[in-house]
N, C-alpha and C positions, 0 to 999 in steps of 0.2 A: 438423346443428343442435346437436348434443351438443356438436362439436369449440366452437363458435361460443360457447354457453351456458358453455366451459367456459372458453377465453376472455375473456368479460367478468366471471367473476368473478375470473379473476385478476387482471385489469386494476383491478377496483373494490378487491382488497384492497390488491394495489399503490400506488392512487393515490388512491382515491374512499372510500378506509374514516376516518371519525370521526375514529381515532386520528392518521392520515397527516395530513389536510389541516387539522385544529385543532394540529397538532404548535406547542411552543412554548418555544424554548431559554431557560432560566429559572433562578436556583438553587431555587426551590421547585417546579420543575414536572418538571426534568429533572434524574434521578441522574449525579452524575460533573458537574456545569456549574461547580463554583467553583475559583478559583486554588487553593483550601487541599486538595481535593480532587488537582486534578493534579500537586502538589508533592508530597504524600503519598504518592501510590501509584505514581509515580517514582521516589523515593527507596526506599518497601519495595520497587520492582522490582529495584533497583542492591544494597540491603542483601538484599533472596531471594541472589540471583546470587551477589553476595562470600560468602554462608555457605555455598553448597551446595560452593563451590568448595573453601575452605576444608576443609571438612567433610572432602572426597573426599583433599583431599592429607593431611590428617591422621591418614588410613587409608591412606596408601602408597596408594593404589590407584592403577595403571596403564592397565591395561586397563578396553575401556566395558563401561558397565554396561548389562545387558541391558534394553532396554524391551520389546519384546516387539509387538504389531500398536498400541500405543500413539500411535506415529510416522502409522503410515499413518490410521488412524480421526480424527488431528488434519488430515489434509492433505486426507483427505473433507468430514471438517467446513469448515475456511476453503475450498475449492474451495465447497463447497454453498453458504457466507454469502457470498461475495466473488459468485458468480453471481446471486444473490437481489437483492443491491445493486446490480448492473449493472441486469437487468432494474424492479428498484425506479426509482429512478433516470432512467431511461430514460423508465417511463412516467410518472413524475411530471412529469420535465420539459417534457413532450409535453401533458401539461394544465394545467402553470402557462403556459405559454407562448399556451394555448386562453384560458386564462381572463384573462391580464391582459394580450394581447398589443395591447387598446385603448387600454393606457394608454401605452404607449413605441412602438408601429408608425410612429411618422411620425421617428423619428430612429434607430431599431433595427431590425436585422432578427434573426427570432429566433437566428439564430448567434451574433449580435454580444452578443444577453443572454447565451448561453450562458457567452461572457466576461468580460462585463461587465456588473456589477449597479448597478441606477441609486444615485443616492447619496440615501441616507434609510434603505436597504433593513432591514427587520428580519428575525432570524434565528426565520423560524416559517413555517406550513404546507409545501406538501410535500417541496420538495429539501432544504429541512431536516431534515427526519425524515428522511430518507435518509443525511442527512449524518452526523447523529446515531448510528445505528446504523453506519454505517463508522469513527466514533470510537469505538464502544465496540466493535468489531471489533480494531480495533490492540491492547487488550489478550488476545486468544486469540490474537495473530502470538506475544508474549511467549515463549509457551511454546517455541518453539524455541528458545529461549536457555538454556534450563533443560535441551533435548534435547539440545544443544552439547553443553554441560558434562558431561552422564552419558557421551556418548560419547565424550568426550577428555578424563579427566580432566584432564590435565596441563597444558592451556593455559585460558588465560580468554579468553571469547570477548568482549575489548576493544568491536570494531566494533559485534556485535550491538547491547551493550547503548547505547551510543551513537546508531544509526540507527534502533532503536525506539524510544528515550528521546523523541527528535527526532521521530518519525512521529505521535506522541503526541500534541506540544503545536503540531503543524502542523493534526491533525484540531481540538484544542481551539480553535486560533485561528481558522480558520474559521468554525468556529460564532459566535464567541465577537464576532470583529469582521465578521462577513456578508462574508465577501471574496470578490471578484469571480472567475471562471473557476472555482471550488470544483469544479462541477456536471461540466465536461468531466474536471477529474484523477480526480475520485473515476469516473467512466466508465472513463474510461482504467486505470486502478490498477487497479480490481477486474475490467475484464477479465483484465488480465494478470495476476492474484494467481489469479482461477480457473483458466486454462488452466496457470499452474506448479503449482501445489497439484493440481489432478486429474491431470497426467501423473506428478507426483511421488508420488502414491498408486497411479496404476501400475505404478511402478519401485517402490515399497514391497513391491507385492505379487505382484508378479512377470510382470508383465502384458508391460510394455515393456525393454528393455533400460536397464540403469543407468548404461550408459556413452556415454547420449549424454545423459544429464541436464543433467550441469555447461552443455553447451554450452548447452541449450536455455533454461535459466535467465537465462544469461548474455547474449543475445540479449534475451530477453526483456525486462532490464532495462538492455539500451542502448535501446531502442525507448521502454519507459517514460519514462525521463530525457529522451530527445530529445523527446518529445511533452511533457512536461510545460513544460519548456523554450520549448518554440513557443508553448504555451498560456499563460506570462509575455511573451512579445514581443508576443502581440497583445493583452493588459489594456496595457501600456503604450500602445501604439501608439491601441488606442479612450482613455485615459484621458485624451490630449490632442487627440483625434481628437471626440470626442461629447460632449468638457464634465465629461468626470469619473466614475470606476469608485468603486464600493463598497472600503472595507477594503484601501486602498493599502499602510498599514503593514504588514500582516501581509503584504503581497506583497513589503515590500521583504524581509523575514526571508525568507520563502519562496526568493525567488530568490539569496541569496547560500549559500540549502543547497542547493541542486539545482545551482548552478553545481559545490560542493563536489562533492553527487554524481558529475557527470557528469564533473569530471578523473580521477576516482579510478576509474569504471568504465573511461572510456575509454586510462589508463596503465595499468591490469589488460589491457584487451587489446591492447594495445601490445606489453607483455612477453608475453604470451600468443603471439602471433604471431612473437615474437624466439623464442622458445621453438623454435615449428613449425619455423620456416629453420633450426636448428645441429639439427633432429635429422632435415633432408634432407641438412644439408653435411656432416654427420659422423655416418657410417655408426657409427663405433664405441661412439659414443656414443649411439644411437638409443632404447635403450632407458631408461634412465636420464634423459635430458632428459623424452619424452613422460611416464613416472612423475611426474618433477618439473611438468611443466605439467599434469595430471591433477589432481594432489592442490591446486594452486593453484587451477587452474580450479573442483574439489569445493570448495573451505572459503570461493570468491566464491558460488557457488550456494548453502549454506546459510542465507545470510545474507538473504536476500529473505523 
């Protein structure tokens, strides 16, 4: 009875609490909801980044700078929030779906909402608030960018700033135009961002070995991409199939980044695998090539 009592109240904070199911994306209701807001603290993210960089070559400094259990106490924390969101998420959807599934069951099945939000849809009660807090999550990934840079000085980490700049105003447009599938990426995403982050706190702290990280990251987000991917084929396919999906626009932006992602992950392992063949064909060089595929493999896994 305890297990069961303990149970429904998580589920009530989840899905049935006040704050969850009145949620209500707004500029006066919710912090971080205006253009003037995301443009702002994009550009101080790009202007943080250029000065700390700056800052570190202005001091000759070569070697990283020590953080200390810094690293790992952030990859607890995003492992903790990205799990939080899954399960948020999850049970939300499972009672928006209880509760309005009278109003679209004769042309939807609850999968098909999952992808497709009827047209009208406003961005308020509970996958929104889920949604909501996954957006303002993208700003705590930031900080690896800032982790980059202290541990190498010397290079600027171009991509990062780039792929969070963009993960940013992906969560923003969501919100912002109610776009259809949202509910399945943010699923998806924050599973995989939990299971990298808590093995990567592992390997922080000595738990798991660190040299099978790259790989596991690396997997991790072909898997991502590829489901996200799938999860654009079928809002297309319901949007002409059932009369029309929510927030088309922001799907079409959507899908010409994640095409972008997924060349760039899958010619990462491309060469990755050229890599593995020249250092079975040539013994001599065995050592050296795997180094070199190592350290590429390490600086793709950073960047999730």
């Amino acid at each position: 009875m305890t297990l069961f009592k303990l149970i429904q109240d998580l589920n009530f904070l989840l899905s049935e609490h006040p704050s969850v199911v009145n949620f209500r994306w707004s500029p006066t209701e919710s912090w971080g909801s205006t253009w003037s807001f995301l443009i702002t603290s994009i550009s101080a993210y790009i202007a943080a980044a250029a000065a700390l960089h700056i800052f570190l070559r202005l001091l000759r400094r070569k070697n990283p700078v020590p953080l200390g259990p810094i690293p790992a106490l952030h990859s607890l924390a995003t492992a903790l929030l990205s799990a939080a969101i899954f399960a948020g998420m999850l049970a939300s959807s499972a009672a928006e779906i209880r509760d309005t599934r009278w109003f679209w069951r004769r042309s939807k099945t609850p999968f098909q909402w999952l992808l497709c939000f009827p047209l009208g849809t406003r961005p308020s009660g509970r996958v929104f608030f889920w949604s909501y807090i996954f957006y303002l999550s993208r700003f705590l990934h930031i900080s690896r960018t800032f982790f980059a840079i202290l541990r190498n000085p010397r290079k600027f980490p171009q991509f990062h700033l780039i792929n969070h700049s963009i993960l940013i105003c992906i969560a923003f447009l969501w919100l912002e135009f109610s776009q259809s599938f949202q509910v399945l990426a943010i699923l998806s995403t924050a599973l995989v961002f939990a299971a990298v982050h808590g093995y990567r706190f592992c390997t922080e702290i000595g738990i798991l070995p660190e040299s099978y990280s790259p790989s596991f990251v690396m997997l991790c987000r072909i898997v991502l991409v590829v489901a996200n991917l799938g999860w654009h084929l079928g809002v297309i396919v319901l949007h002409f199939w059932k009369g029309g999906c929510n927030g088309m626009g922001a799907w079409g932006f959507n899908t010409v980044l994640n095409g972008f992602v997924l060349l760039f992950v899958l010619n990462f392992y491309v060469k990755k695998c050229l890599f593995c063949e020249r250092d079975f064909a040539a013994d001599s060089g065995a050592d050296a090539t795997s180094e070199i595929s190592y350290k590429l493999l390490n600086n793709s896994s950073n960047r999730l």
